[in-house]
C-alpha positions as CSV (number, residue, x, y, z in Angstrom):
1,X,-5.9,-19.2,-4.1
2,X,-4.3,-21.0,-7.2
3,X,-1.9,-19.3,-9.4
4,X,-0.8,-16.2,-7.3
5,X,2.9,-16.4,-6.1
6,X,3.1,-16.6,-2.6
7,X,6.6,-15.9,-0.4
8,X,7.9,-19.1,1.6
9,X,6.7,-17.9,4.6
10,X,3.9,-15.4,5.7
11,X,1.2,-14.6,8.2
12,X,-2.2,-14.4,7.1
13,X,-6.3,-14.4,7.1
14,X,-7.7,-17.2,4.7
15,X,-10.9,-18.2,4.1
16,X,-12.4,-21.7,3.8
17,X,-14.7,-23.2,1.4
18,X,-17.4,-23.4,4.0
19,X,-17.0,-19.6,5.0
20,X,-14.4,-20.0,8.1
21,X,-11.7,-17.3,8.5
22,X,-8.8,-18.1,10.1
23,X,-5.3,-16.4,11.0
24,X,-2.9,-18.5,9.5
25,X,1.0,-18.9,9.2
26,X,2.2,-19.8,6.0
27,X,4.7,-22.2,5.1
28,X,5.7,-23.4,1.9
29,X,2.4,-23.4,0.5
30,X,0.6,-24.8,3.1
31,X,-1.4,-22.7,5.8
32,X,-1.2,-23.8,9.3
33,X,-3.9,-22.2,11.9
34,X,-3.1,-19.7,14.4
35,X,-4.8,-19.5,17.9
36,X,-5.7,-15.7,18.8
37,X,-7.6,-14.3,21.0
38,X,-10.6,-13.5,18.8
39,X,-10.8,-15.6,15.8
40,X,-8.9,-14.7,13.0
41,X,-7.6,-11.6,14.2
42,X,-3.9,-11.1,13.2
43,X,-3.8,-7.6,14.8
44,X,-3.6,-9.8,18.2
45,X,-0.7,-11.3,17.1
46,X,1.3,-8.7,16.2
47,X,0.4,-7.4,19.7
48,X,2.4,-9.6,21.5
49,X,5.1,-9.7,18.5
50,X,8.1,-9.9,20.2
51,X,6.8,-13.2,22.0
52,X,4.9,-14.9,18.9
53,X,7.9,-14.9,16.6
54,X,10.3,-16.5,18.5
55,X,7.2,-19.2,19.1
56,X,6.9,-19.5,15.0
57,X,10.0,-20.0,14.1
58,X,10.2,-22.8,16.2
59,X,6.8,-24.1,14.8
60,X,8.3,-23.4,11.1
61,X,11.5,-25.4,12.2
62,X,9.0,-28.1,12.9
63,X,6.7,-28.1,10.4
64,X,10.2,-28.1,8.0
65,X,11.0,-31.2,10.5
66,X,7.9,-32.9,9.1
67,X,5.9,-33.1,12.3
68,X,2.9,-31.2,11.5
69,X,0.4,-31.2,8.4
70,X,-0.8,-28.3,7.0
71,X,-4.3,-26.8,4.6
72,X,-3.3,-26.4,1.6
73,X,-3.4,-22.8,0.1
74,X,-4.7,-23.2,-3.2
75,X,-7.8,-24.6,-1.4
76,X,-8.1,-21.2,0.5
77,X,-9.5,-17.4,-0.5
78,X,-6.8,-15.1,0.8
79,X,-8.3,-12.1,2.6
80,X,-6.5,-9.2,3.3
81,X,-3.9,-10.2,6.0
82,X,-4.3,-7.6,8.5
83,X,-7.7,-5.6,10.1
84,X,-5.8,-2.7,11.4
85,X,-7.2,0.3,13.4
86,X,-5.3,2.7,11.2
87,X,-4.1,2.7,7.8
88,X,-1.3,5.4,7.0
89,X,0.3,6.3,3.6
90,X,3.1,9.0,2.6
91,X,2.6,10.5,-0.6
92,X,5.6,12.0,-3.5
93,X,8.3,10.0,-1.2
94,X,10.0,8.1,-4.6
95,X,12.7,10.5,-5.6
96,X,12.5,9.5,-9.6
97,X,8.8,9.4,-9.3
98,X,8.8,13.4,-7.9
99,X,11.3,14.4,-10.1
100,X,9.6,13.0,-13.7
101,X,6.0,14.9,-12.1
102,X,8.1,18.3,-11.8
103,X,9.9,17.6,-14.8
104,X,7.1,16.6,-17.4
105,X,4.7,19.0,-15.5
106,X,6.6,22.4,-14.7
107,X,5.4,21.8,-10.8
108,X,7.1,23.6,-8.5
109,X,9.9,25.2,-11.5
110,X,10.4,28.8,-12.1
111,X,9.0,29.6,-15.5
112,X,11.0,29.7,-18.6
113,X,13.3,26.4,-17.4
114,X,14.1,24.3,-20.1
115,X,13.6,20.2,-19.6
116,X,17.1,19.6,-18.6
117,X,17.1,22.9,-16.4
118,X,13.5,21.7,-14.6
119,X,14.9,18.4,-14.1
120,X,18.3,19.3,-12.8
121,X,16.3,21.7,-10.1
122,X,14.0,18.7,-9.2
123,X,17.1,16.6,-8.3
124,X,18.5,19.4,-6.0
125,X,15.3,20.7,-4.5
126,X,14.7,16.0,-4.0
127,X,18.5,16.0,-2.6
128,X,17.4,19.0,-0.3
129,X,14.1,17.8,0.7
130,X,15.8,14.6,2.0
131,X,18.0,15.5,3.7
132,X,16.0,18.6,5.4
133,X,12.1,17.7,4.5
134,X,9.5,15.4,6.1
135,X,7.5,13.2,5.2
136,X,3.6,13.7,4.1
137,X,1.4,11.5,5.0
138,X,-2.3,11.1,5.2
139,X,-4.3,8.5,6.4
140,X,-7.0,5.9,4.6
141,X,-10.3,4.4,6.2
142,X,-10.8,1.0,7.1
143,X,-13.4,0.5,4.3
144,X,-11.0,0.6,1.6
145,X,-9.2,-2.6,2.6
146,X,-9.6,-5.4,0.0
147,X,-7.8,-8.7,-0.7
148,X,-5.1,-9.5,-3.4
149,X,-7.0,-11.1,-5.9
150,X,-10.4,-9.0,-5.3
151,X,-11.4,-7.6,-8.3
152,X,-11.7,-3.4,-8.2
153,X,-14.4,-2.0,-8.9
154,X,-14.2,1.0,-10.8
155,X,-16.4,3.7,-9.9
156,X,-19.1,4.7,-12.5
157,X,-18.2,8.3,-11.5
158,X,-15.1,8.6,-12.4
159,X,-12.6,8.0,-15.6
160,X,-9.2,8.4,-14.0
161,X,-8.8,5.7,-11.6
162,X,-5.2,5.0,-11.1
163,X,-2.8,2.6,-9.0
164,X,0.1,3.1,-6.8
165,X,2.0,0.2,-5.8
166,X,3.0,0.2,-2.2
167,X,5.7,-1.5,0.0
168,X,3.9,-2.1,3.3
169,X,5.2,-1.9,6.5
170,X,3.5,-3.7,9.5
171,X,3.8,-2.5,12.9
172,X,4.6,-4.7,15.8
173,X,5.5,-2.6,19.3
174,X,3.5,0.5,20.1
175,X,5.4,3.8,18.9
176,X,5.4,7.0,20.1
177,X,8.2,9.5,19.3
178,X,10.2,7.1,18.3
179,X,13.7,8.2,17.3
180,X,14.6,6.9,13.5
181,X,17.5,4.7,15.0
182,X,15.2,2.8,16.6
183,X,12.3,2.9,14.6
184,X,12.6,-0.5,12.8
185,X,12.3,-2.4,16.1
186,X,8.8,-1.2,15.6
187,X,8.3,-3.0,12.3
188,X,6.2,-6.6,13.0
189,X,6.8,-7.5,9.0
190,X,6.1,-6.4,5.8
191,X,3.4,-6.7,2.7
192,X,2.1,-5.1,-0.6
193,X,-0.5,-2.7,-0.7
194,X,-2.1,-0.3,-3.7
195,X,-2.9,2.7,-3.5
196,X,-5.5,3.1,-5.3
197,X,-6.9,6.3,-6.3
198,X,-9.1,9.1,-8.0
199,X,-7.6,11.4,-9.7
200,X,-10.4,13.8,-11.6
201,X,-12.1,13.3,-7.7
202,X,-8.6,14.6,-5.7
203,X,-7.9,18.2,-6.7
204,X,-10.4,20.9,-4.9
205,X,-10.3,23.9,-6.7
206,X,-13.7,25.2,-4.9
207,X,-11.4,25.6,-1.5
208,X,-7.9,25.6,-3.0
209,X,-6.1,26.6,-0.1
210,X,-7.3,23.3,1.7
211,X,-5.3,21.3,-0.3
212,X,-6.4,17.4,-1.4
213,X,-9.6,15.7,-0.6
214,X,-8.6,12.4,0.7
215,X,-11.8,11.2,1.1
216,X,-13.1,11.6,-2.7
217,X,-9.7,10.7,-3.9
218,X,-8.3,8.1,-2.1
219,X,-11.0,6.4,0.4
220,X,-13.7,4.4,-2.4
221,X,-14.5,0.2,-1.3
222,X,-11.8,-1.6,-2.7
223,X,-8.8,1.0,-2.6
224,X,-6.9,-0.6,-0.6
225,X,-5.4,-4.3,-1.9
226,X,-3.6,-5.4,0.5
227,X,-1.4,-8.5,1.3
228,X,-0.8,-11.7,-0.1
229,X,0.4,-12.3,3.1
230,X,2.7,-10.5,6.1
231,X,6.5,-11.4,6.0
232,X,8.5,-11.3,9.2
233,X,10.8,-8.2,9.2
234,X,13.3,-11.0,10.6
235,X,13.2,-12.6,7.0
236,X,13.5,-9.5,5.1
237,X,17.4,-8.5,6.0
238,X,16.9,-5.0,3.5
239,X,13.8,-3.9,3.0
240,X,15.2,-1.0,0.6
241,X,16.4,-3.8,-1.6
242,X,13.5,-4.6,-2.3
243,X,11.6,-4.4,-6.2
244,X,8.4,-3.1,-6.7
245,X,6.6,-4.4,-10.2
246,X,3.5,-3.6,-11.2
247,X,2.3,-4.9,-14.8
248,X,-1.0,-4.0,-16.4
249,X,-2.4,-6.6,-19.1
250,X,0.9,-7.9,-18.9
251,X,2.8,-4.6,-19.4
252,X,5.2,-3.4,-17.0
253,X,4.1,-0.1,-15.9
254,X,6.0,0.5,-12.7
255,X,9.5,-1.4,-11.9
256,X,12.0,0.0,-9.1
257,X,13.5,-0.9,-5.9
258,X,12.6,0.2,-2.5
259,X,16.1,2.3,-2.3
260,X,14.7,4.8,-4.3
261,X,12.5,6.6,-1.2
262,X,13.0,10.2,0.0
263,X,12.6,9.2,3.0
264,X,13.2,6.0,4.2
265,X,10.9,3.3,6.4
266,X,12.7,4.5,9.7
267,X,12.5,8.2,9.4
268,X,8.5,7.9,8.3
269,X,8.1,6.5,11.8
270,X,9.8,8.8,13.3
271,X,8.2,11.2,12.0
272,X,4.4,9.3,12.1
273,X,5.1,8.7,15.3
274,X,6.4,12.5,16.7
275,X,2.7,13.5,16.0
276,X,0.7,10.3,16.7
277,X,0.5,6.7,18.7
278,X,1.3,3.7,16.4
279,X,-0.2,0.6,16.8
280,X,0.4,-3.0,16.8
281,X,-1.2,-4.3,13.3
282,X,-1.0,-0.5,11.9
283,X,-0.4,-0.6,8.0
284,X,1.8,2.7,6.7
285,X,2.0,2.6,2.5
286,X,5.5,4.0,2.1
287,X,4.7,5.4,-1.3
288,X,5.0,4.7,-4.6
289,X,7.5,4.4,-7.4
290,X,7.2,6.2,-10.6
291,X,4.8,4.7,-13.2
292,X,1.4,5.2,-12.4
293,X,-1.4,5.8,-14.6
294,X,-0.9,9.3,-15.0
295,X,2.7,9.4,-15.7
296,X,1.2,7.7,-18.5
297,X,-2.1,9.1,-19.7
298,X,-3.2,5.7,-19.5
299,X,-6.0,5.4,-16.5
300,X,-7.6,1.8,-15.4
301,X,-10.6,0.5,-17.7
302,X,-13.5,-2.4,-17.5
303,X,-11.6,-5.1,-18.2
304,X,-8.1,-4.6,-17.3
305,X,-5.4,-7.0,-14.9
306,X,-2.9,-5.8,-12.6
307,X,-0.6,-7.5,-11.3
308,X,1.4,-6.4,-8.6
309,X,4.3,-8.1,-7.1
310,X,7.7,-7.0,-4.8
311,X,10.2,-9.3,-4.4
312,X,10.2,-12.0,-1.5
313,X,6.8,-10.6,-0.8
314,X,4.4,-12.4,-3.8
315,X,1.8,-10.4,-5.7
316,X,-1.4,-9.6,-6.2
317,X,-4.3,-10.1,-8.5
318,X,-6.7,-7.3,-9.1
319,X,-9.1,-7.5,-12.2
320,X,-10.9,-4.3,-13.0
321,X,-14.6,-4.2,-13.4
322,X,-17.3,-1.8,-13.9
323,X,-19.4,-0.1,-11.1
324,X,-23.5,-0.9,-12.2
325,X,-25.5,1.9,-10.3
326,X,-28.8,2.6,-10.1
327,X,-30.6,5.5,-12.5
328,X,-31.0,7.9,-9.3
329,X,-27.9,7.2,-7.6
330,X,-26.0,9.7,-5.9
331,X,-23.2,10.8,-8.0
332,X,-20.0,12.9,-7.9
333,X,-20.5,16.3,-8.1
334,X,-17.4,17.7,-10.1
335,X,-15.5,20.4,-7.9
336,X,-15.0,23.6,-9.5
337,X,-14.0,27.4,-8.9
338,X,-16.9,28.9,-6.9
339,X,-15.0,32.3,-8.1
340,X,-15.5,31.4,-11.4
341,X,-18.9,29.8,-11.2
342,X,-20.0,33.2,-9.4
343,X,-18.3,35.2,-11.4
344,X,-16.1,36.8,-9.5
């Protein structure tokens, strides 16, 4: 794909001009085939993880070394570079990002706070939930997966269609109540992802007590981009060093490192993994930093670019286009109060 920065090294699903996927490593701009078990699958690789690394870095040493010619990239459609069986995210888990919602918003503050008062209590009650809290995470389907420079389609449905760029983290080794100390051994690499989602679809006021629809918020075709490409956790020395940028048209809307999580990429396994089995090829979104669309007022529209990009990891390319329906589509139904629509 030409014009989208890619990292040195990655591993990856491409696509060539006549239609063949394949798993690929990356290398300095050049994409060398990878044998798996089923074609194109990089979940297989990351199956065997602690035995395929040590296998490509000599391979990278060699294709350095000259001994090996590659495809290049910018003759290639970069898919998304992972199919995994489960997709995880953790929401509110960027501690500026919380504390501007319960600042600008009044969430969670006793009444009567001024600014300065609601924000003070938002960095205690953040300081707190660190240090005592968990994680909250929910889970996305398979079907929202999309590559970094598809373009989004916006559902007709819906004006409020927001991003959420994502540090990725790839798992590698199977985890099950794994303690946070060893947690990283876990991590097969890293990628970008963006969580893309619905805001005026989200809330569920007709069963409040239920809390957020996931699926009407979170779960359309296309709400996942994901990749350019994986990057070895072996080449990323600190992940919480890591920037997240996202730009729209060109504007910098989100811009903060990876140090500002609640809870960092060690203790969300932990804790994903106290209540579930993680598998090789599993993708968990470890939130987002503060900036999204409705910090802002400013939602995605026909038309618009984003590009998102976190250092050492490249970026993606994701225009925004218009959903065409037919006249008797099935549309969202807005939720509302069934106490108030019944009068009651």
């Amino acid at each position: 794909m030409a014009g989208i920065e890619l990292p040195p090294i990655g591993i990856g699903r491409f696509q060539q001009a006549n239609g063949t996927i394949l798993a690929g490593l990356l290398c300095d701009g050049a994409v060398y085939p990878l044998d798996t078990p089923t074609p194109a699958d990089t979940c297989a690789l990351f199956t065997a993880w602690e035995n395929v690394w040590p296998e490509l870095e000599c391979r990278i040493a060699a294709i350095r070394a000259g001994g090996e010619a590659g495809i290049a990239v910018d003759g290639l459609a970069i898919l998304p570079p992972v199919e995994p069986r489960q997709i995880l995210c953790v929401g509110a888990n960027y501690r500026r990002h919380v504390v501007d919602i319960m600042t600008d918003h009044e969430a969670g503050s006793a009444p009567g706070l001024t600014r300065e008062e609601r924000r003070a209590r938002a960095e205690r009650l953040m300081d707190h939930r660190a240090a005592e809290g968990s994680p909250f995470a929910f889970v996305k389907p398979f079907g929202c997966l999309a590559g970094p420079g598809d373009p989004l389609v916006l559902p007709a449905d819906s004006a409020q269609v927001d991003w959420e760029l994502e540090l990725a983290a790839v798992i590698g080794r199977p985890a099950r109540r794994v303690p946070r100390a060893q947690a990283l051994d876990h991590v097969a690499g890293y990628t970008i992802a963006n969580d893309i989602s619905v805001r005026d679809h989200i809330s569920r006021p007709d069963i409040p007590n239920m809390g957020l629809d996931w699926i009407a918020g979170k779960s359309g075709p296309g709400m996942l981009p994901l990749g350019p490409v994986i990057v070895p956790a072996a080449m990323v020395p600190d992940p919480y060093a890591l920037q997240l940028t996202l730009r729209l048209n060109g504007q910098p809307m989100q811009d903060e490192a990876a140090a500002d999580m609640i809870f960092d990429i060690a203790r969300i396994i932990e804790f994903l993994s106290t209540h579930m089995l993680l598998l090789p090829g599993d993708v968990i979104c470890t939130g987002s930093p503060a900036g999204n669309g409705t910090h802002y007022g400013r939602f995605l529209r026909n038309g618009d670019l984003m590009q998102g990009a976190i250092s050492g990891l490249g970026e993606q390319y994701v225009a925004c286009v218009a959903e065409e329906i037919a006249a008797d589509a099935v549309r969202h139904r807005p939720f509302a109060s069934l106490a108030e629509s019944a009068g009651l």
